[in-house]
MMTF fields as JSON, N, C-alpha, C and O atoms, coordinates in Angstrom:
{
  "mmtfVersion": "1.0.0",
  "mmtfProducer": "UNKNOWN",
  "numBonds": 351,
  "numAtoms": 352,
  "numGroups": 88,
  "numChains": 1,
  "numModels": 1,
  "chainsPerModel": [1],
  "groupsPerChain": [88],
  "chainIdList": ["A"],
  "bondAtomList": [4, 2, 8, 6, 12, 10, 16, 14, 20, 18, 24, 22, 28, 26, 32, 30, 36, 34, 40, 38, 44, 42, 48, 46, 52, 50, 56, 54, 60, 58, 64, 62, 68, 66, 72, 70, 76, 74, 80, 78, 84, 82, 88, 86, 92, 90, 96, 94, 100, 98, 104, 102, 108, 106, 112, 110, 116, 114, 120, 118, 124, 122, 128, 126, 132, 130, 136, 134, 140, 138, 144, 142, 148, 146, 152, 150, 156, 154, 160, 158, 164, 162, 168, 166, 172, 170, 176, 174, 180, 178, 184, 182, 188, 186, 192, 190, 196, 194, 200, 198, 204, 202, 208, 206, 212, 210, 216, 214, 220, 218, 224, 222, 228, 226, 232, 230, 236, 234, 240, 238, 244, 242, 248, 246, 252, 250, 256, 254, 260, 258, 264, 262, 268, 266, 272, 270, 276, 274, 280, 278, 284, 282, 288, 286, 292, 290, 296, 294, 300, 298, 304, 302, 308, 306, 312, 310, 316, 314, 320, 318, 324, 322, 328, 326, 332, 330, 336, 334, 340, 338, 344, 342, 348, 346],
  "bondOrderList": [1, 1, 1, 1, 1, 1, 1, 1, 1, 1, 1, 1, 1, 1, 1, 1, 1, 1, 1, 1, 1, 1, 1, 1, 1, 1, 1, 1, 1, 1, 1, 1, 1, 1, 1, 1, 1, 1, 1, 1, 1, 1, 1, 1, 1, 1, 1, 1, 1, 1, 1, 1, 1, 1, 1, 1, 1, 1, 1, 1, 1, 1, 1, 1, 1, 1, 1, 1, 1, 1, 1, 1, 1, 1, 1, 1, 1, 1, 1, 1, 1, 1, 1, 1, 1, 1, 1],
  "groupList": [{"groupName": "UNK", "atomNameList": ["N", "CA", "C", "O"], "elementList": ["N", "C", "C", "O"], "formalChargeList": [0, 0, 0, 0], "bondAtomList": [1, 0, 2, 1, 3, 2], "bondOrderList": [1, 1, 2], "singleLetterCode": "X", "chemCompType": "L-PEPTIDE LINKING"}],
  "groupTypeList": [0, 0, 0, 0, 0, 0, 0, 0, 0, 0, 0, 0, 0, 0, 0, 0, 0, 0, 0, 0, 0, 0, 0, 0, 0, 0, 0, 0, 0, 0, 0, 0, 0, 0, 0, 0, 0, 0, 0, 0, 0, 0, 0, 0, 0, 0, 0, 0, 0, 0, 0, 0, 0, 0, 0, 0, 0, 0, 0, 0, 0, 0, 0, 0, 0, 0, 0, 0, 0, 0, 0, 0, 0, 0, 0, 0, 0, 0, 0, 0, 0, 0, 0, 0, 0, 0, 0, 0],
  "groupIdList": [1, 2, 3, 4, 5, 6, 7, 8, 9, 10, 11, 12, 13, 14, 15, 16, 17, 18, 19, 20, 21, 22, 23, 24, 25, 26, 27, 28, 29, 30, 31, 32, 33, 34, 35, 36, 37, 38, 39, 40, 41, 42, 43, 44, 45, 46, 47, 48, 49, 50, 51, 52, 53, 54, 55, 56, 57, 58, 59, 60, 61, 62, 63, 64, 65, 66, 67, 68, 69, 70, 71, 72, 73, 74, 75, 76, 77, 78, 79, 80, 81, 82, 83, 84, 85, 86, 87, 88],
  "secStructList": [7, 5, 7, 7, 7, 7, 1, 7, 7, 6, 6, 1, 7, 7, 7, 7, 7, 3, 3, 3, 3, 3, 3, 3, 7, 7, 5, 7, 1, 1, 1, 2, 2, 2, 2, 2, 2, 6, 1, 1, 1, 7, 1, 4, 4, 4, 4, 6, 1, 1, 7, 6, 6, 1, 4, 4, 4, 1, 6, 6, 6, 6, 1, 3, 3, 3, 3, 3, 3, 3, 3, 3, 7, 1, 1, 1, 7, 3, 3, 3, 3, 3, 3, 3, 3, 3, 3, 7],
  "xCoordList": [10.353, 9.053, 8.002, 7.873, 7.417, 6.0, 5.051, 5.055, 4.1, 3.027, 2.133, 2.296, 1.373, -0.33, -1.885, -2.31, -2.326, -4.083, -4.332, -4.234, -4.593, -5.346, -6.412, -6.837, -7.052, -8.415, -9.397, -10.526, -9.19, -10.663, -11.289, -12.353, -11.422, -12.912, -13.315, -12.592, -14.645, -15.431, -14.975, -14.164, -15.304, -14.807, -13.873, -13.644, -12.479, -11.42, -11.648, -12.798, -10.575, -11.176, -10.786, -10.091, -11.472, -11.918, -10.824, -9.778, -10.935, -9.628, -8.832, -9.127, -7.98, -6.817, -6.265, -6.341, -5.655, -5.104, -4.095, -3.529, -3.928, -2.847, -2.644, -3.412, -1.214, -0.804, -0.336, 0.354, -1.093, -0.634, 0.279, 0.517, 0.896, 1.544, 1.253, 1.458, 0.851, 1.15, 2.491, 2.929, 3.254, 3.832, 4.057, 4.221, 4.037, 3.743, 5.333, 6.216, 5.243, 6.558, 6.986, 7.011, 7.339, 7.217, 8.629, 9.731, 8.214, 9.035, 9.309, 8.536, 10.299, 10.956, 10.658, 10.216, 10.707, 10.827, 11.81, 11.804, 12.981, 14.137, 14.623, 15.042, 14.429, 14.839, 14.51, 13.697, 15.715, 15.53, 14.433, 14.059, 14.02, 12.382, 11.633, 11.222, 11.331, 9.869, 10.33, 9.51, 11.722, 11.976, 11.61, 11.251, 11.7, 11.372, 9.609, 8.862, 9.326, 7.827, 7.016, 5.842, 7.87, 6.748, 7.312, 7.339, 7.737, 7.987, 7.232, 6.904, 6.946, 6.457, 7.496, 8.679, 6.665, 7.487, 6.2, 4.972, 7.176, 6.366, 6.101, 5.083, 6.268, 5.934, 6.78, 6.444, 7.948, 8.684, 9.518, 9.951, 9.972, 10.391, 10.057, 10.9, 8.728, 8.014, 8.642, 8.23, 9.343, 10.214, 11.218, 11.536, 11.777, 12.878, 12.659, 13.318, 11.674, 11.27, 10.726, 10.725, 10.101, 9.747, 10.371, 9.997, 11.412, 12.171, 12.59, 13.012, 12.568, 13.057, 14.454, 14.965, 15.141, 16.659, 16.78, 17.846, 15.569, 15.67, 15.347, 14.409, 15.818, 15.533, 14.101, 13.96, 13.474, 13.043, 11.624, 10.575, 12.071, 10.888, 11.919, 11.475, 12.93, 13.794, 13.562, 13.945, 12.843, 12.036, 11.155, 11.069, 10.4, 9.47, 9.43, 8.503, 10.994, 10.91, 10.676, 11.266, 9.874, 9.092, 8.064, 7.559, 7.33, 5.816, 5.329, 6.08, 4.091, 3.209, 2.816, 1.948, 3.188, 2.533, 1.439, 1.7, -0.201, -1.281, -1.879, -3.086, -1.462, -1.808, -1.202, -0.244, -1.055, -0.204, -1.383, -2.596, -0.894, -1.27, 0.103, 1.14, -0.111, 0.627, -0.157, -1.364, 0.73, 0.091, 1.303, 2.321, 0.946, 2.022, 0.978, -0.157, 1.719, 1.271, 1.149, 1.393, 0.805, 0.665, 2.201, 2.879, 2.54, 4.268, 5.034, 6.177, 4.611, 5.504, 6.34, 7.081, 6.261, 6.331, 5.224, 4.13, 5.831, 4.949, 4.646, 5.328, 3.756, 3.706, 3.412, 3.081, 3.507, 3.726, 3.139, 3.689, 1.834, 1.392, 1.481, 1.075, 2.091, 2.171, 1.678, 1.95, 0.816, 0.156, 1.039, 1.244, 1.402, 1.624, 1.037, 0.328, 1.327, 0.954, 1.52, 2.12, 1.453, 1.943, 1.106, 0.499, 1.198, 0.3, 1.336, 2.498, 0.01, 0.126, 0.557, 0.793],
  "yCoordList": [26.557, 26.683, 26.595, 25.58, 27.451, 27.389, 26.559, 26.095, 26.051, 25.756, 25.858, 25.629, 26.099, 26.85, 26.932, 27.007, 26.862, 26.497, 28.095, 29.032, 28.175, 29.662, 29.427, 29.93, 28.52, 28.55, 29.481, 29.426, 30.227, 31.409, 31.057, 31.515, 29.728, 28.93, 30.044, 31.04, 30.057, 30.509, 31.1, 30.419, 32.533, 33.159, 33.601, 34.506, 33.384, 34.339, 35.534, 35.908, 36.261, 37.353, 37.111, 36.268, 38.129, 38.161, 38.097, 38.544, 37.566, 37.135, 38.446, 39.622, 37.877, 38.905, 38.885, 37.822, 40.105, 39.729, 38.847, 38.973, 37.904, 37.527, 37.093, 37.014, 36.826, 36.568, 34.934, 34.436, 34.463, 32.616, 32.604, 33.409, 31.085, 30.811, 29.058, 28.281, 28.695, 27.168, 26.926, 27.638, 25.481, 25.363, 23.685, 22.952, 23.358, 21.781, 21.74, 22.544, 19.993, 19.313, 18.145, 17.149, 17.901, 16.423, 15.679, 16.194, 14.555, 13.941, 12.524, 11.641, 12.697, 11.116, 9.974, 9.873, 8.912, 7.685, 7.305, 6.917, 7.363, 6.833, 7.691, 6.942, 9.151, 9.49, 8.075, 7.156, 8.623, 7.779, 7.75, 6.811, 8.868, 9.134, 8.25, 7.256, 8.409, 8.16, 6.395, 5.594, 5.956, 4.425, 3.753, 2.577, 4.385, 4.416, 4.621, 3.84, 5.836, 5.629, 4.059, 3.69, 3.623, 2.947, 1.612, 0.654, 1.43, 0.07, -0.015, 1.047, -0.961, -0.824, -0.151, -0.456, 0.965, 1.004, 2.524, 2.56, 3.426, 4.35, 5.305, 5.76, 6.018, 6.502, 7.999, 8.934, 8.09, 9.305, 9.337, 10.488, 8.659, 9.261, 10.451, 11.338, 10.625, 11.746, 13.282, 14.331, 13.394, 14.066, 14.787, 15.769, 14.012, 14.519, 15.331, 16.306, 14.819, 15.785, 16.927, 17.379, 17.572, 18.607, 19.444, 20.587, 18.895, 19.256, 20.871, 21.075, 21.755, 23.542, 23.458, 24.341, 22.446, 22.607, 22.386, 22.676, 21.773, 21.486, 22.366, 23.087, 22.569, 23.043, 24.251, 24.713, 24.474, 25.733, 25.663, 26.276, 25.001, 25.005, 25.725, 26.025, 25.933, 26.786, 28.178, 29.091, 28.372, 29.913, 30.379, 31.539, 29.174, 29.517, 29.579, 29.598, 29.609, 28.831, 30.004, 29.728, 31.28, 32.234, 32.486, 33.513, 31.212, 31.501, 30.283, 29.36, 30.327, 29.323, 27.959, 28.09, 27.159, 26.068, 25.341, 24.598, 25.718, 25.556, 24.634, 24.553, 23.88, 22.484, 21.725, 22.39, 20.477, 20.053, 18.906, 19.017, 18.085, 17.093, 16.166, 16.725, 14.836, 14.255, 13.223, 12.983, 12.728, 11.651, 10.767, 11.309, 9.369, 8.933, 8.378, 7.916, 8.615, 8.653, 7.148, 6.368, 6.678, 5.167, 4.951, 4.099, 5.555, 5.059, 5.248, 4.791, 5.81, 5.605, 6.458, 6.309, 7.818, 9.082, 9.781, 9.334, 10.763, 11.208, 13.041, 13.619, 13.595, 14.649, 15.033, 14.184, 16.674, 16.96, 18.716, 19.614, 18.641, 20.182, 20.868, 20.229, 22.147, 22.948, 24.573, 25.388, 24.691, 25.801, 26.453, 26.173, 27.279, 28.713, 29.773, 30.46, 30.116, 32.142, 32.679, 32.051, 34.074, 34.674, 36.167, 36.597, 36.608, 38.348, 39.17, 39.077, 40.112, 41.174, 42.31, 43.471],
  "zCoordList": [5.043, 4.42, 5.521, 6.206, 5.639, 6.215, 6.141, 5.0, 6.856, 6.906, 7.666, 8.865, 7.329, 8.111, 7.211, 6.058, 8.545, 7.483, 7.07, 7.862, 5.999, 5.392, 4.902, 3.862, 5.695, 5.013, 5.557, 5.071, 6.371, 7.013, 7.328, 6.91, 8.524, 9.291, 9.844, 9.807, 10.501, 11.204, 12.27, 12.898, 12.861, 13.76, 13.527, 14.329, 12.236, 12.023, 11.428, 11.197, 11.118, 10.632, 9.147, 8.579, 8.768, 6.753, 6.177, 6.646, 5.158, 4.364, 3.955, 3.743, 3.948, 3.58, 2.109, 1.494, 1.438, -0.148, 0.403, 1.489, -0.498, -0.946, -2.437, -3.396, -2.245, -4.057, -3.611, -2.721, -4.71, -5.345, -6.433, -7.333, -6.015, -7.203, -7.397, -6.464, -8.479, -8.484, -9.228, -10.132, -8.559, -9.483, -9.613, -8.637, -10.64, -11.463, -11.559, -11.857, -11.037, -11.359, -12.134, -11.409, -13.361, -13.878, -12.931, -12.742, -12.535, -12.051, -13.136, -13.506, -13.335, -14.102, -13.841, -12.697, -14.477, -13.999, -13.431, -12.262, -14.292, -14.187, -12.153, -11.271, -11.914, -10.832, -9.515, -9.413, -8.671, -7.554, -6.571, -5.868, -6.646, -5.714, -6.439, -5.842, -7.737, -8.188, -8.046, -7.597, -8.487, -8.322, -6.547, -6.504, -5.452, -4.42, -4.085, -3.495, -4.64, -4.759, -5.885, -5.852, -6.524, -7.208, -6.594, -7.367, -5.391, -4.647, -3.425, -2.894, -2.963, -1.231, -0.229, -0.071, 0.489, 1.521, 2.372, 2.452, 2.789, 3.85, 2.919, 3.441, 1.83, 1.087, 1.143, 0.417, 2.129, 2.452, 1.304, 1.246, 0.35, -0.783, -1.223, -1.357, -1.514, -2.095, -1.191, -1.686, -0.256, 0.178, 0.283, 0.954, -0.653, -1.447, -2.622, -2.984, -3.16, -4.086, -4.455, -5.6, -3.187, -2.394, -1.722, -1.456, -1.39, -0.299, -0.514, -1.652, 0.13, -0.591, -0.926, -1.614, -0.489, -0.807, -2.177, -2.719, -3.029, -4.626, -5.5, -5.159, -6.557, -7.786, -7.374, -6.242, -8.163, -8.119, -6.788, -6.592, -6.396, -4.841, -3.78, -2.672, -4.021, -3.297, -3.616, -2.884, -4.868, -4.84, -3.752, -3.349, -3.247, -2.337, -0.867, -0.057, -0.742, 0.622, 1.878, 2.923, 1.874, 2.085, 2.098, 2.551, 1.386, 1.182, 1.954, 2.267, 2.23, 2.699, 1.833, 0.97, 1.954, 0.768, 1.6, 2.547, 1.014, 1.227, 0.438, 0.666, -0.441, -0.947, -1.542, -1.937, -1.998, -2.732, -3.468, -3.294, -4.097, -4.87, -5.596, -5.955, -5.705, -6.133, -7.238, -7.219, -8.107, -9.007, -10.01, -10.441, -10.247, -10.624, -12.183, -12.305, -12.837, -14.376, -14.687, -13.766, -15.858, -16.269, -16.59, -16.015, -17.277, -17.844, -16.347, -16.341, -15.172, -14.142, -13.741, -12.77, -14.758, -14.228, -12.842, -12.497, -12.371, -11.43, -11.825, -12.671, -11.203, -10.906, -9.657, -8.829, -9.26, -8.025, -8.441, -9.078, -7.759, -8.246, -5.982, -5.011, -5.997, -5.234, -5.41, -6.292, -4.161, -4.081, -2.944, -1.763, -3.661, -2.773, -2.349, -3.084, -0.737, -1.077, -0.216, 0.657, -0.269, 0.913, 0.862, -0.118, 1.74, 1.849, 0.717, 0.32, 0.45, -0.587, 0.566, 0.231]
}
């Protein structure tokens, strides 16, 4: 998986098409990541759950992922939103 800034600062040249995709992840409680995330430690759990070797983030593992977001719910579930793109 790629990573790189696509944001178009100053002095690059003009944006280019591309095609996005987001894609939203509910993460469990009960999974072993999110039990690792909701304890003290370095916070690299969240790693595994990302990781392209998993479940359908292995669709992307061609495209650029240009943002992410994470959040852990009140009941102790998490989510995990990913931005994709790549040129048209």
């Amino acid at each position: 998986m790629q990573y790189r800034d696509m944001s178009g600062g100053r002095g690059q040249s003009p944006p280019r098409r591309v095609e996005r995709k987001l894609l939203v992840l509910r993460i469990e409680e009960e999974r072993e990541e999110m039990r690792a995330i909701n304890t003290p430690g370095d916070g690299s759990a969240i790693l595994g759950i990302v990781s392209h070797e998993n479940g359908p983030v292995a669709d992307y593992d061609d495209w650029a992922l240009v943002s992410h977001t994470f959040q852990v719910l009140p009941e102790g579930a998490g989510v995990v939103s990913l931005l994709f793109e790549r040129p048209l």
